[in-house]
Backbone as ProteinMPNN parsed JSONL, in Angstrom:
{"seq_chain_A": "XXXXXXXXXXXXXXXXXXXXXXXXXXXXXXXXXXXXXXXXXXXXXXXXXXXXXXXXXXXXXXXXXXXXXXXXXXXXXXXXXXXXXXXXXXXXXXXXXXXXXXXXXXXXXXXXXXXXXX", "coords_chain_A": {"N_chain_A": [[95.467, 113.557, 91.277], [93.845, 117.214, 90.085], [92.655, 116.634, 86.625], [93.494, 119.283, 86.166], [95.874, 119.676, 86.625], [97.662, 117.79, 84.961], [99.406, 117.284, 81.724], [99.286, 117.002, 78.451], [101.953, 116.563, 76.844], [103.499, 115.376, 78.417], [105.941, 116.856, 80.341], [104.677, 118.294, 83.126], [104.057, 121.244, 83.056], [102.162, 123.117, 84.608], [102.143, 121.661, 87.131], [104.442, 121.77, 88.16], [104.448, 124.622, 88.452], [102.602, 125.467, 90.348], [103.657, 123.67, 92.253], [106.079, 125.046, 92.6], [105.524, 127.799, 93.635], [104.239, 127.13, 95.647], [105.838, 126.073, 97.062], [108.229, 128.61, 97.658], [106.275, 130.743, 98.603], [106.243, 128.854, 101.327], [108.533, 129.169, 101.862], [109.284, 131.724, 102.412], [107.643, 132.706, 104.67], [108.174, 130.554, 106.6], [111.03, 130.035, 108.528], [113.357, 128.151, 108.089], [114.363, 126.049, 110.215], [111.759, 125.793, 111.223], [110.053, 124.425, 108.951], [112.324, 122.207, 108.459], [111.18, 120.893, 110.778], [108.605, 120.643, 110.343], [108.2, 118.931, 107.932], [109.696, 116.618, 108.745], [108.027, 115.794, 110.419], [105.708, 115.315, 108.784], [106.83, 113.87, 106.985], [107.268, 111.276, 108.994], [104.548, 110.575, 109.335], [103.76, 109.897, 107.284], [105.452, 107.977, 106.058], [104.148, 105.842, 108.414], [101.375, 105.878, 107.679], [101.848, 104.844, 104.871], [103.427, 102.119, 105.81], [100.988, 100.787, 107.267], [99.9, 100.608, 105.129], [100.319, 98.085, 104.441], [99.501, 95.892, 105.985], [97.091, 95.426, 104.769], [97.417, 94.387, 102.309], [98.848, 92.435, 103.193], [96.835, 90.831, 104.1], [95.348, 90.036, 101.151], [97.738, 88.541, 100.682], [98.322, 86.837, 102.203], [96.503, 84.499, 101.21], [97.812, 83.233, 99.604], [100.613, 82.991, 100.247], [101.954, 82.31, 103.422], [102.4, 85.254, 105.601], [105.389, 86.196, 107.498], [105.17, 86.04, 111.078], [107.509, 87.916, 112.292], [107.688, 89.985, 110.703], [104.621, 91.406, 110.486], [105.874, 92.04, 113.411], [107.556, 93.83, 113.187], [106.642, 96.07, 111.151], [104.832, 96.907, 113.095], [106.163, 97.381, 115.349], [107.33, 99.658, 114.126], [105.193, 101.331, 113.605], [104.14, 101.895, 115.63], [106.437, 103.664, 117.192], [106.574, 105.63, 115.203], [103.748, 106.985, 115.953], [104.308, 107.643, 118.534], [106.311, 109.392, 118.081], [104.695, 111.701, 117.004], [102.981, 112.124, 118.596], [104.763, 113.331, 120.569], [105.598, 115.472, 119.549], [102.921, 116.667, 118.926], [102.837, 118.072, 121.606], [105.391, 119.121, 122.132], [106.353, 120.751, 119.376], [103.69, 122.122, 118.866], [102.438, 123.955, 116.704], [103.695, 122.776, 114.336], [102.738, 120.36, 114.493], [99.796, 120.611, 113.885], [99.862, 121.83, 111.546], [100.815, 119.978, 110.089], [98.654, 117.976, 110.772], [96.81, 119.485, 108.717], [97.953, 119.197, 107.018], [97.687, 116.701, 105.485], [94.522, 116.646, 105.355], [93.69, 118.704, 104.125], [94.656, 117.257, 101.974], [93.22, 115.15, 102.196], [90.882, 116.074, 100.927], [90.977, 117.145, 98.724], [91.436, 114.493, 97.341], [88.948, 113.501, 97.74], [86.962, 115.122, 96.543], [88.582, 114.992, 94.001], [87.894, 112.559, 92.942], [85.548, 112.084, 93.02], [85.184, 113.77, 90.631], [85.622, 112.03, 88.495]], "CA_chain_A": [[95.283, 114.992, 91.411], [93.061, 117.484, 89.687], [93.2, 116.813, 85.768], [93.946, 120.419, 85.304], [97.588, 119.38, 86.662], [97.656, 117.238, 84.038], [99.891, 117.497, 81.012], [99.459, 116.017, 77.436], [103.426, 117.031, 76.271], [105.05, 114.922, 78.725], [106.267, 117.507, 81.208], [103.65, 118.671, 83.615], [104.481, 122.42, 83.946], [101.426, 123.519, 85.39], [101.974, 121.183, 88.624], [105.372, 121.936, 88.586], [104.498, 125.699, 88.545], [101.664, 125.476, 91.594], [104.393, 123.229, 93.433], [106.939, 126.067, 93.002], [105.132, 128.758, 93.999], [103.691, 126.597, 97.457], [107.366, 125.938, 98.316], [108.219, 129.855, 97.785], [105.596, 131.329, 99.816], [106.638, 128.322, 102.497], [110.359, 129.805, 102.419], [109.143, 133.187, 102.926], [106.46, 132.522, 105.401], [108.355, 130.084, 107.952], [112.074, 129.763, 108.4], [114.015, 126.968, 108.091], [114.176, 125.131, 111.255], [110.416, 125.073, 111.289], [110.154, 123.769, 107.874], [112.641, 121.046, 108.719], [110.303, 120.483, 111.683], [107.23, 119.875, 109.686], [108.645, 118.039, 107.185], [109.988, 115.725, 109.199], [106.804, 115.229, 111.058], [104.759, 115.207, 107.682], [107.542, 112.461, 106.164], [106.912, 110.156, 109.612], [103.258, 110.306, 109.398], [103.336, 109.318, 105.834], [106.226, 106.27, 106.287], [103.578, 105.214, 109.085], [100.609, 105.604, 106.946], [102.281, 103.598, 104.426], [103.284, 101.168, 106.484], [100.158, 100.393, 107.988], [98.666, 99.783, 104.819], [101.177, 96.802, 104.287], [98.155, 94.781, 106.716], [95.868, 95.649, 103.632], [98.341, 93.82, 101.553], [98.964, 91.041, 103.804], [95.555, 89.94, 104.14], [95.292, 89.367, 100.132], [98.805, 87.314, 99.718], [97.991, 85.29, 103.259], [96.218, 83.223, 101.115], [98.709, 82.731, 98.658], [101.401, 82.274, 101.097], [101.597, 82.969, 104.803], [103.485, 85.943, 105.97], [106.368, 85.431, 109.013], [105.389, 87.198, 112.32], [108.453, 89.036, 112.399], [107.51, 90.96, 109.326], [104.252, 92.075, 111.281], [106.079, 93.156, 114.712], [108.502, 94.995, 112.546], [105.746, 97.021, 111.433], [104.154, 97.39, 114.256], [106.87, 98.536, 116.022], [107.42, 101.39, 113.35], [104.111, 101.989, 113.005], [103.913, 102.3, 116.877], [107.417, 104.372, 117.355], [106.54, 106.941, 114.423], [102.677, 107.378, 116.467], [104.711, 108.252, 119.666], [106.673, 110.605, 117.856], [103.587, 112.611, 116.372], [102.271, 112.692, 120.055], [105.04, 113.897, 121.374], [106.086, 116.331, 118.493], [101.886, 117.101, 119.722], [102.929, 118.343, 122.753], [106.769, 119.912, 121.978], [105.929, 121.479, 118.36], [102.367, 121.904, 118.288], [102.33, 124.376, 115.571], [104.194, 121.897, 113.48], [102.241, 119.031, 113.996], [98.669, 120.889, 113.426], [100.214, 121.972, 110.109], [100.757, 118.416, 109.476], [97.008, 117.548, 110.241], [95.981, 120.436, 107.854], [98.379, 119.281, 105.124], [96.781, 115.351, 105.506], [93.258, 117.089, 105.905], [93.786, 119.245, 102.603], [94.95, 116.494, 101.125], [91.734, 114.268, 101.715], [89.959, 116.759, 100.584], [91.211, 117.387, 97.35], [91.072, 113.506, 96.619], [87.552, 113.244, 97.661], [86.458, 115.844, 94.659], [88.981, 114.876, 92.627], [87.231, 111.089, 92.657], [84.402, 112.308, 92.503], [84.972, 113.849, 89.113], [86.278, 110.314, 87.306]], "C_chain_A": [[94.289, 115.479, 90.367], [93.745, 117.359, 88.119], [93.731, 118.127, 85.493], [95.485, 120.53, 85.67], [98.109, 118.724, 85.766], [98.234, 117.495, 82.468], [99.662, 116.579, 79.925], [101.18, 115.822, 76.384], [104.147, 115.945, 77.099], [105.247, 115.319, 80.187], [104.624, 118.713, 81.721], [104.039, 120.142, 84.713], [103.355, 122.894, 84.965], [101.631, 123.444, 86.705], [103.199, 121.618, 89.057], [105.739, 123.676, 89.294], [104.041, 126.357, 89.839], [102.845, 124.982, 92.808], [105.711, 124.443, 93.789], [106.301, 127.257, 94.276], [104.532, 128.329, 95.607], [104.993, 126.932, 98.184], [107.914, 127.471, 98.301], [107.578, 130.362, 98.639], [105.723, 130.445, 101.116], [107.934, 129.114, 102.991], [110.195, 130.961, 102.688], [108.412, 133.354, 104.602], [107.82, 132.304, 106.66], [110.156, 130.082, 107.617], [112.846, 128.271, 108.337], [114.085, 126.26, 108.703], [112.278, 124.53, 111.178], [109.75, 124.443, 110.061], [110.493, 122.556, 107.918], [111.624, 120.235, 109.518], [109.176, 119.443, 111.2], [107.366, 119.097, 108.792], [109.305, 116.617, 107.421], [108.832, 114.949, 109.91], [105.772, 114.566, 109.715], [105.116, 113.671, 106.959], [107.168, 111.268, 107.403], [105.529, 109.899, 109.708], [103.264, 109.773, 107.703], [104.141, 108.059, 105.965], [104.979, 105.608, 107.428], [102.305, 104.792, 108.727], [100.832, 104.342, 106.068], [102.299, 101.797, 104.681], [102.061, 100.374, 107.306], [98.889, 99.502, 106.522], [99.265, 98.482, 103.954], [100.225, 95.692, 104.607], [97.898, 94.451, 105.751], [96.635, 94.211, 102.637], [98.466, 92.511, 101.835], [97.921, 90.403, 103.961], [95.579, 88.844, 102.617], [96.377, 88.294, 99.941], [98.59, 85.869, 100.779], [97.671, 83.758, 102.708], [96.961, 82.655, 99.975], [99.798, 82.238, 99.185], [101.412, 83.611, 102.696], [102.627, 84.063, 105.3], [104.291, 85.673, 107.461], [105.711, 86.971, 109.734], [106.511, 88.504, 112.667], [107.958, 90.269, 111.331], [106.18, 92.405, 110.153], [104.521, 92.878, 112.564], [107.064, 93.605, 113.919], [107.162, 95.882, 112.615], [104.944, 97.354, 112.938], [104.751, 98.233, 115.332], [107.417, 99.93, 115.579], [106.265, 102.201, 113.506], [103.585, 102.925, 115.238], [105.116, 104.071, 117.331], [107.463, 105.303, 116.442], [104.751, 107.594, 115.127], [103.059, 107.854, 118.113], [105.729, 109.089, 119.516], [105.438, 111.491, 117.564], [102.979, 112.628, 117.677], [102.958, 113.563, 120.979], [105.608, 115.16, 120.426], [104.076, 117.37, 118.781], [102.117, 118.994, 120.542], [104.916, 119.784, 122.756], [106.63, 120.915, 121.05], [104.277, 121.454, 117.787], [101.803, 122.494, 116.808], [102.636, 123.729, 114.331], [103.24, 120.348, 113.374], [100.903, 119.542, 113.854], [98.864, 121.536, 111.86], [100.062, 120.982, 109.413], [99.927, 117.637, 109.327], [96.49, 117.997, 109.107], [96.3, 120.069, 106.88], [97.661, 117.797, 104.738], [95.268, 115.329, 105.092], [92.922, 117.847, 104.53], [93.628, 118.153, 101.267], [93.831, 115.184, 100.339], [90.919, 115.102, 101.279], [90.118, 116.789, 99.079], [91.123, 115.648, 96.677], [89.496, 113.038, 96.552], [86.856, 113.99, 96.097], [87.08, 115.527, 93.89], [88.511, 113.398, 92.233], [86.218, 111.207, 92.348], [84.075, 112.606, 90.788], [85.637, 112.89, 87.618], [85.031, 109.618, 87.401]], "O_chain_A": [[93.761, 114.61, 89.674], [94.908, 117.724, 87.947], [94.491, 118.179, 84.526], [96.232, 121.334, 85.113], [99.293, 119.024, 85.611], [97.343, 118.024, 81.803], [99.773, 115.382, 80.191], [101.354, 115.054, 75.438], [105.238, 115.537, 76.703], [104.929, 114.589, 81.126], [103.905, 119.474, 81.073], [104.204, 120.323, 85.919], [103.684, 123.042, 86.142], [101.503, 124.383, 87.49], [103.286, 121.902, 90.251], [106.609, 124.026, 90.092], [104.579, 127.313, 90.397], [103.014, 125.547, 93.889], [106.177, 124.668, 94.906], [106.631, 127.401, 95.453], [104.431, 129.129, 96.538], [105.272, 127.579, 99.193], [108.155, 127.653, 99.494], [108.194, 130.557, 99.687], [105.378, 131.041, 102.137], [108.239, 129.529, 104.109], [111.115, 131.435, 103.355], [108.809, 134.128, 105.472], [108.337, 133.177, 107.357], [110.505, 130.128, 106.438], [112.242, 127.348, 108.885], [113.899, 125.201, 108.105], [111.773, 123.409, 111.114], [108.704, 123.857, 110.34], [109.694, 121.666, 107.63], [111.222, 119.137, 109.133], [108.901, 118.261, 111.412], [106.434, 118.293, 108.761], [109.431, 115.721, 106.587], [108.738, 113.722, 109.957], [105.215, 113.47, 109.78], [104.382, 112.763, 106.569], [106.744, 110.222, 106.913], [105.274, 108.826, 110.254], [102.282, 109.141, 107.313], [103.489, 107.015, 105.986], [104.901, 104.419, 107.119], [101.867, 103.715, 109.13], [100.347, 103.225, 106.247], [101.723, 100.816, 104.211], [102.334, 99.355, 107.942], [97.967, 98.687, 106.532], [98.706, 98.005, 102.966], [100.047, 94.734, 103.854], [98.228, 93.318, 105.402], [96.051, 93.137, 102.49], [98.281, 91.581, 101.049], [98.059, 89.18, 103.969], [95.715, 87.621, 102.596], [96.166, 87.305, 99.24], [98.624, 84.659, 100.557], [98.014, 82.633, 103.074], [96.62, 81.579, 99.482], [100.163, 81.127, 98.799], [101.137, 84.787, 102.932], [103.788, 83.665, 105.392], [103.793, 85.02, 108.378], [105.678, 88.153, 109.391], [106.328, 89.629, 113.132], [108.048, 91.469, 111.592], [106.401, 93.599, 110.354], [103.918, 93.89, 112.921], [107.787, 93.933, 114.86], [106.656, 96.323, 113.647], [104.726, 98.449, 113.456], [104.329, 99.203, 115.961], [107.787, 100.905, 116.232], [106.245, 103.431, 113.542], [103.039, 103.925, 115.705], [104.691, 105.184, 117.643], [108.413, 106.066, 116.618], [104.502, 108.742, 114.759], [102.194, 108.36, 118.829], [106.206, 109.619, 120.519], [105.439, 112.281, 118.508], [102.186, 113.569, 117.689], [102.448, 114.287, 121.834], [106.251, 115.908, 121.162], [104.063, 118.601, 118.803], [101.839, 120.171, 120.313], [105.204, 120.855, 123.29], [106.719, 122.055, 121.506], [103.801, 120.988, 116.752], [101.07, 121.911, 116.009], [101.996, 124.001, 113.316], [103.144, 119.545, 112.446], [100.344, 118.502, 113.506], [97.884, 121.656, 111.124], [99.407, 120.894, 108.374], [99.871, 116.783, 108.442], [95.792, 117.262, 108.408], [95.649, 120.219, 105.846], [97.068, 117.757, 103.66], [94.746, 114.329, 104.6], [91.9, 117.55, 103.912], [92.976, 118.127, 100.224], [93.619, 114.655, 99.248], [89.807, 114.573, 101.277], [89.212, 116.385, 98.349], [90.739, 115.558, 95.511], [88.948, 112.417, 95.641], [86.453, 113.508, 95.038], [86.575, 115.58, 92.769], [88.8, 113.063, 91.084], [85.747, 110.548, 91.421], [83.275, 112.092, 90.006], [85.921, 113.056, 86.431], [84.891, 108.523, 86.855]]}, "name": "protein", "num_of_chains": 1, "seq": "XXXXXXXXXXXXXXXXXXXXXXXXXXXXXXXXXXXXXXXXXXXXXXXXXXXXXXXXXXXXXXXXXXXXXXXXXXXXXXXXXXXXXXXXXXXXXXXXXXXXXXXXXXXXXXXXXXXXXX"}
């Protein structure tokens, strides 16, 4: 994140102060169900992200030792069965899942400049 979240004490009020104040104006804004909504959508697109970049992972140890097939159709079948929720969460809660692009979409954004300035 941006150093100015960044604490030299320890405790990093600043971020803690910005993260308050997001989740406040969320609880005012949307109600509760649709909160759950997006949050649930936001948490399976990130376990699927994750998971996907397990591959990344598996390439480097391959050659150290070979990983078992099962390991890959596990993932795959998560990574598949959390990408046919977010299509159909699409289509049922659209408002919720274009939130969930925007918060992904924000999110690359703010790491692009914040790499930039290291």
């Amino acid at each position: 994140l941006p150093e100015m979240f960044a604490s030299k004490q320890g405790v990093p009020r600043i971020a803690l102060t910005a993260q308050a104040i997001v989740t406040i104006a969320f609880v005012w804004i949307a109600s509760v169900k649709d909160l759950i909504d997006y949050l649930g959508l936001t948490l399976t697109a990130c376990g699927a992200v994750a998971t996907c970049t397990l591959w990344f992972a598996y390439r480097e140890m391959n050659a150290i030792r070979p990983v078992r097939r099962r390991a890959n159709a596990a993932q795959l079948q998560y990574v598949t069965g959390a990408g046919v929720l977010l299509l159909a969460a699409m289509q049922v809660k659209p408002y919720q899942f274009w939130l969930c692009i925007a918060t992904f979409g924000i999110g690359m954004v703010i790491y692009v400049f914040s790499s930039r300035n290291r």
